[in-house]
N, C-alpha and C positions, 0 to 999 in steps of 0.2 A: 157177483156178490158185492153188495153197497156196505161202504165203511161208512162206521158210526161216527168216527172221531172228525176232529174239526180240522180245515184243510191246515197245510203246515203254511205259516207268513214268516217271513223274516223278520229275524230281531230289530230292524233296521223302521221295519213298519212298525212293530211292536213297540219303539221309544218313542216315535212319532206321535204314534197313538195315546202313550201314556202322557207326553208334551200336553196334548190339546186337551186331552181331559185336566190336567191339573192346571191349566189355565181358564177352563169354561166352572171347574167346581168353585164354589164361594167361599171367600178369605171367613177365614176365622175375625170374627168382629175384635179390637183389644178394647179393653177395660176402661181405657181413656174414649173410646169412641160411646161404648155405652154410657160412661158420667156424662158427656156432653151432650148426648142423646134425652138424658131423662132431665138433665138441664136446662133445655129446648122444651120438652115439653111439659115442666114447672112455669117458664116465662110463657108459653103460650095459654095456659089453662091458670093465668092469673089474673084475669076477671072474674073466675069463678067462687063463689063464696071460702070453698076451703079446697084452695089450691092444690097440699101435699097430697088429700083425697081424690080429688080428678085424676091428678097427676099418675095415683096408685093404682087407679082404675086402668089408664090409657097402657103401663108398663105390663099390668098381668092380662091385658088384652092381646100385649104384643106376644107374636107366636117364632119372633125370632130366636135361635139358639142362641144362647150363653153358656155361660161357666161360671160357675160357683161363684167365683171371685167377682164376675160383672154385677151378678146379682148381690152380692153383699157391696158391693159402690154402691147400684143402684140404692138398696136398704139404705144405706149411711148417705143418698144426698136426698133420700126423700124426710128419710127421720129430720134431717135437720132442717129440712124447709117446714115441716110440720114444728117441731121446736121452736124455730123463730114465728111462725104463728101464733102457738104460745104466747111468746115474749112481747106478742105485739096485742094479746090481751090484756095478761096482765098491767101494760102499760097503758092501756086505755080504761082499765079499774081504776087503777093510781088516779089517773087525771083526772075520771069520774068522780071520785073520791073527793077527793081537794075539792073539784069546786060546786060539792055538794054539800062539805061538811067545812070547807077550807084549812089553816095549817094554823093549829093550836097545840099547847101541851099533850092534850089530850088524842088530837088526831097523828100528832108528827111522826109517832113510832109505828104505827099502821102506815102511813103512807111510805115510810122508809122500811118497813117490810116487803112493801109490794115492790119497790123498787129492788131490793135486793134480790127478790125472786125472778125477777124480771131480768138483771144484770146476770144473775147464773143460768137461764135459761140463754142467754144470748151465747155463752160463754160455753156454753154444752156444746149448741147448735155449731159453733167456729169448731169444736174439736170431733165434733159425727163430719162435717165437711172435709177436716184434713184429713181422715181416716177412708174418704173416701177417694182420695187421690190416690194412695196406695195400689 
C-alpha cells in the first residue's frame, strides 16, 4: 500500500529551507527607494517636452509592487514636477509679456499677476515635494 502523504523531514531541514527561501524572496521596496526612483526618472525623461508626463508614462508602465503609500510619493513627486512646469510657463508669459507690451501703468498689474501665480505655483510644487518624503 503507497502513502499519499509527504515524506516526514526534520524541522531542522524545514528552518533551513524556510532560511533560503526568505533570502531568495524580494525585499519589499520602501518609499524612500520609490521617490528616488521616480526622481531618476524625472531627471532622465528631462529632454522630453513635458517631463512630469513622460515621467507618468514610465511609472504606470512599471510593473513593480508598491504600496499605497509609494504610490501616493510617487503622485506627490510627479504632481510637483508637473507644477513647477507650470511655474516655468507662467514665467515665460510674464517675460513674454513685458517685452511685448513692456512695464507701463497700464501693463504692471498684469505683469505682477503673472508673477504672483507664478510664485504660488512654485510654492505648491515645495509643499507636493515635502509631502512626498513622508
Amino acid at each position: 500500500m503507497t502513502s499519499t502523504s509527504a515524506p516526514h523531514r526534520s524541522a531542522g531541514l524545514d528552518a533551513l529551507l524556510d532560511h533560503i527561501t526568505a533570502q531568495l524572496a524580494p525585499e519589499e521596496p520602501s518609499a524612500t527607494d520609490w521617490v528616488a526612483d521616480v526622481r531618476a526618472a524625472l531627471a532622465f525623461n528631462a529632454a522630453e517636452a513635458d517631463t512630469a508626463l513622460a515621467t507618468l508614462r514610465d511609472v504606470l508602465l512599471d510593473d513593480a509592487p508598491r504600496t499605497p503609500e509609494q504610490a501616493l510619493s510617487a503622485v506627490y513627486v510627479l504632481l510637483a514636477a508637473h507644477t513647477r512646469d507650470l511655474a516655468a510657463l507662467a514665467r515665460q508669459h510674464a517675460d513674454d509679456y513685458r517685452a511685448e507690451h513692456g512695464v507701463n501703468r497700464g501693463t504692471r498689474g498684469q505683469i505682477t499677476g503673472m508673477r504672483s501665480v507664478r510664485r504660488m505655483l512654485d510654492e505648491h510644487a515645495v509643499r507636493l515635494d515635502g509631502r512626498a518624503q513622508r
